[in-house]
C-alpha positions in Angstrom: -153.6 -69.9 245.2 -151.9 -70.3 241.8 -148.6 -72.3 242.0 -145.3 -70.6 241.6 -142.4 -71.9 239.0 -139.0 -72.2 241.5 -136.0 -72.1 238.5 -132.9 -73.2 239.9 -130.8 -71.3 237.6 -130.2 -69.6 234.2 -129.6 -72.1 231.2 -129.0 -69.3 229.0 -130.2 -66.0 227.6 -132.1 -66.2 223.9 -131.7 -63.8 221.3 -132.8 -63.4 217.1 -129.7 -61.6 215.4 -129.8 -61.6 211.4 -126.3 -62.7 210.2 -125.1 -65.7 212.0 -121.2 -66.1 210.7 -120.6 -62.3 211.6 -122.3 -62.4 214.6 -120.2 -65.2 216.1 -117.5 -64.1 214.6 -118.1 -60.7 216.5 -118.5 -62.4 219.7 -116.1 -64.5 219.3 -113.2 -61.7 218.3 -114.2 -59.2 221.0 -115.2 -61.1 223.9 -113.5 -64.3 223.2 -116.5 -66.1 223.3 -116.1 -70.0 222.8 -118.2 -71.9 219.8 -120.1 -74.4 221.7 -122.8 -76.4 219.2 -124.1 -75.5 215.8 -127.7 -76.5 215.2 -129.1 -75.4 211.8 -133.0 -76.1 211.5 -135.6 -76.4 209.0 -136.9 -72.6 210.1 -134.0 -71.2 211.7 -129.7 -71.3 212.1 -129.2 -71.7 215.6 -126.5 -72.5 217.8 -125.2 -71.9 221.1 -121.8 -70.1 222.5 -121.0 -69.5 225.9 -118.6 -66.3 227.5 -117.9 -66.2 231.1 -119.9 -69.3 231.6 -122.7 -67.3 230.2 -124.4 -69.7 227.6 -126.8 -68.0 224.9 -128.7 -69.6 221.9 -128.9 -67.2 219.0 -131.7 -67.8 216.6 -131.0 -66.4 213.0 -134.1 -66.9 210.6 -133.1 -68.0 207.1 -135.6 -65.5 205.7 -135.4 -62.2 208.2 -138.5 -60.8 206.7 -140.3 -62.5 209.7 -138.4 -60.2 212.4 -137.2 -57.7 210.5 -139.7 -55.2 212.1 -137.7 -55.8 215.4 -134.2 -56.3 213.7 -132.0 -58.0 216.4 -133.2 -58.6 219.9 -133.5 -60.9 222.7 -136.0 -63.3 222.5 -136.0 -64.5 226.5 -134.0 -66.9 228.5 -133.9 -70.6 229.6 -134.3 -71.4 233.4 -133.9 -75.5 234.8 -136.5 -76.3 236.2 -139.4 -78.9 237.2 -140.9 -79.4 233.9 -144.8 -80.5 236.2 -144.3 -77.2 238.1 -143.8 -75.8 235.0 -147.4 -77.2 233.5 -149.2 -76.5 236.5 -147.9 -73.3 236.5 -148.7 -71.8 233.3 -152.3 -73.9 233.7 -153.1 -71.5 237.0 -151.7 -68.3 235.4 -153.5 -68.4 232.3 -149.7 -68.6 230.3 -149.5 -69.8 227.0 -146.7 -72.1 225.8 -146.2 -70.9 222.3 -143.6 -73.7 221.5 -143.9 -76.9 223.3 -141.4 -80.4 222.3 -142.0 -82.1 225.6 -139.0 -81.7 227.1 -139.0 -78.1 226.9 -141.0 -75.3 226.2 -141.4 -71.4 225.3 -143.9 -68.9 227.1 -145.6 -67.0 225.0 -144.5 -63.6 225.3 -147.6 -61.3 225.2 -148.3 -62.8 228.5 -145.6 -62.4 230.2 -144.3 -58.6 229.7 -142.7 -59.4 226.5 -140.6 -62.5 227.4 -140.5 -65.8 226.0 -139.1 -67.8 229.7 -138.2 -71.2 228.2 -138.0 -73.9 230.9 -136.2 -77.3 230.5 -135.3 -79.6 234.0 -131.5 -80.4 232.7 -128.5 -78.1 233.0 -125.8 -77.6 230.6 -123.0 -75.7 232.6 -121.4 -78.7 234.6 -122.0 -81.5 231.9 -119.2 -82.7 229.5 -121.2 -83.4 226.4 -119.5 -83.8 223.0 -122.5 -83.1 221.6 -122.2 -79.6 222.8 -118.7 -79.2 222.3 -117.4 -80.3 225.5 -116.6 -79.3 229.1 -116.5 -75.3 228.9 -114.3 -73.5 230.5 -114.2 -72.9 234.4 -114.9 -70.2 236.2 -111.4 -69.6 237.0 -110.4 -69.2 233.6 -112.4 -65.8 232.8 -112.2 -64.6 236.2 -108.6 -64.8 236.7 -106.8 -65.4 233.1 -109.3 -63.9 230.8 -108.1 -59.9 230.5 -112.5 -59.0 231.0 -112.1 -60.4 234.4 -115.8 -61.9 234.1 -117.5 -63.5 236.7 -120.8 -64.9 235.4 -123.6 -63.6 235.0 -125.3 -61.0 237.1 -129.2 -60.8 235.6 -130.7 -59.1 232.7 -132.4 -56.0 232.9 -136.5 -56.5 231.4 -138.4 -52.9 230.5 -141.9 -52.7 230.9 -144.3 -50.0 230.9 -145.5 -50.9 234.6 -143.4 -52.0 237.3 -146.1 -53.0 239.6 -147.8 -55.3 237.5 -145.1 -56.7 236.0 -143.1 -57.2 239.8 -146.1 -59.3 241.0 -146.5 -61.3 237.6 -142.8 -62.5 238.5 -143.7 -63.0 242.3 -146.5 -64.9 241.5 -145.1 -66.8 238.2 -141.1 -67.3 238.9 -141.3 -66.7 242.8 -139.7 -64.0 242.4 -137.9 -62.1 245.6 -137.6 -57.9 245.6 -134.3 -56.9 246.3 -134.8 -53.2 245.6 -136.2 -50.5 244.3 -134.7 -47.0 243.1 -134.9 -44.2 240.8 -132.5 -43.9 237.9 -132.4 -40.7 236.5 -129.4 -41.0 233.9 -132.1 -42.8 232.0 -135.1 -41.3 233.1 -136.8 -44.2 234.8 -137.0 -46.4 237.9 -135.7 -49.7 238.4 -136.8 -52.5 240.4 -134.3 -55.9 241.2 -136.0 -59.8 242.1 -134.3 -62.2 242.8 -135.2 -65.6 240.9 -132.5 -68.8 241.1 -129.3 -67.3 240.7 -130.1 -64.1 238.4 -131.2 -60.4 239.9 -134.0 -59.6 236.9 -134.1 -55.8 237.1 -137.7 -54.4 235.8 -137.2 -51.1 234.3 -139.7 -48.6 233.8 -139.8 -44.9 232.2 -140.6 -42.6 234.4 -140.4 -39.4 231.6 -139.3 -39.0 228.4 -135.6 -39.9 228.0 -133.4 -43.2 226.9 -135.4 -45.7 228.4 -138.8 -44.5 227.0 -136.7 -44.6 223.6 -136.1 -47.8 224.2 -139.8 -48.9 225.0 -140.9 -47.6 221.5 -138.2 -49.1 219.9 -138.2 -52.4 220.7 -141.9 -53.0 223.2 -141.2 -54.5 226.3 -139.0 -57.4 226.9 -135.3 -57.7 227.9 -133.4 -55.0 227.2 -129.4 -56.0 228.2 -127.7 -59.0 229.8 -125.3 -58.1 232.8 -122.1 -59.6 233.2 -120.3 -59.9 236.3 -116.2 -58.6 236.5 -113.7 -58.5 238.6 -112.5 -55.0 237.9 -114.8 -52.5 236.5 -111.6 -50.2 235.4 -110.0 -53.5 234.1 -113.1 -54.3 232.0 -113.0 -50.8 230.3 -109.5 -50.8 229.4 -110.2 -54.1 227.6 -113.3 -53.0 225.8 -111.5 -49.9 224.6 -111.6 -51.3 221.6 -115.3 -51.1 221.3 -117.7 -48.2 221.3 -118.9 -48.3 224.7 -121.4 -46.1 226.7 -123.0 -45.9 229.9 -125.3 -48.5 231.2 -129.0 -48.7 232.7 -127.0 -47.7 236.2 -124.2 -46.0 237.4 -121.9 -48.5 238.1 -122.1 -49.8 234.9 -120.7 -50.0 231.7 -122.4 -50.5 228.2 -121.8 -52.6 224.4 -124.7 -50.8 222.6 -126.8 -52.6 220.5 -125.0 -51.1 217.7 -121.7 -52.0 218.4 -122.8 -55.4 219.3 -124.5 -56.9 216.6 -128.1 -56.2 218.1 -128.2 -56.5 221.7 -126.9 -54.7 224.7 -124.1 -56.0 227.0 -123.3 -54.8 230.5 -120.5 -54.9 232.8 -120.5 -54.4 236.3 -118.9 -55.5 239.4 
């Protein structure tokens, strides 16, 4: 039987945006993100910041030619995990590590539903490092003193043109554990939730034409939104008044479209 990866928890989410100082300074202004570690390469302008103790690594290619088909959009996610498990995993599974520097490494995305799953055994939530900009803030600081209310991070949503196949690739590959499964009709699809660490990753899947289908063409499949926890639902609209908003991928949500958000879709719920 092939092995199973068993992630202990989201490092942080990836994405490739195209201007990095107005990005930042975007998230920075309107979610009051904090700066954690700038880390300009040879091929790319990366860096990480972190909001409600979600972490994410943006990517910004010093020549966007490369990704300018796609324009802005996630790229995949870190989980910690066993770095041998890891190996043995993508060895029985037939998954190809498309970026590999020992001590971590980057699926390749055409075999895994349009996700790049990057794995690394260390964790970067708990650890003071200077190097990364210090001790970020706790928990208790954007649940209870931040005006979002945020309380971490609830999953990402993944589309896919079949739920089936792509639910028993993340059984079999993350150990993945269904939690539900449920039409959404404001969108036009269905929607499926795993479990895997501490994330819900909720496949979504057109089920006529509508936004989601939109959103299949546009971008292929892949992840389509990360979903912040809050507090308050009501108190996290009255603070991102000042942003177009919209409706999410379900009804309890609410929604930072990709427009309004430098390239990638935010969503709140409680």
């Amino acid at each position: 039987m092939p092995r199973a990866i068993r992630p202990l928890r989201v490092n942080h989410m990836n994405a490739v945006l195209q201007d990095f100082d107005a990005s930042i300074g975007h998230f920075t202004e309107s979610f009051g993100a904090e700066f954690m570690v700038d880390m300009p390469q040879k091929e790319f302008h990366a860096c990480l910041f972190e909001m409600g103790q979600v972490i994410f690594e943006l990517f910004v290619p010093w020549d966007f030619l490369v990704s300018v088909r796609y324009g802005p959009h996630y790229v995949g996610l870190e989980w910690q995990a066993d770095m041998d498990e890891v190996r043995a995993a993508l060895t029985d599974h037939g998954v190809r590590a498309v970026r590999d520097i020992g001590l971590a490494l980057h699926t390749h995305p055409a075999d895994c539903f349009g996700v790049s799953h990057e794995f690394y055994s260390g964790y970067f939530h708990d650890r003071d490092w200077e190097l990364l900009g210090g001790k970020i803030k706790p928990a208790s600081y954007w649940r209870d003193e931040h005006p979002l209310g945020l309380t971490g991070l609830k999953g990402y949503t993944h589309v896919v043109e079949d739920i089936a196949k792509a639910s028993a690739f993340l059984r079999g590959f993350l150990g993945a554990e269904p939690l539900f499964e449920e039409d959404r009709p404001e969108i036009a699809g269905r929607a499926q939730g795993l479990r895997v660490a501490d994330a819900v990753v909720e496949l979504l899947m057109p089920t006529s034409e509508g936004w989601l289908a939109r959103q299949l063409r546009r971008q292929g499949q892949g992840i389509l939104s990360t979903v912040f926890g809050v507090r308050d639902i009501a108190q996290a609209r009255r603070y991102l008044h000042r942003l177009p908003i919209a409706a999410g991928t379900a009804p309890d949500r609410v929604a930072v479209p990709r427009e309004a958000n430098h390239g990638i879709l935010f969503e709140f719920t409680e």
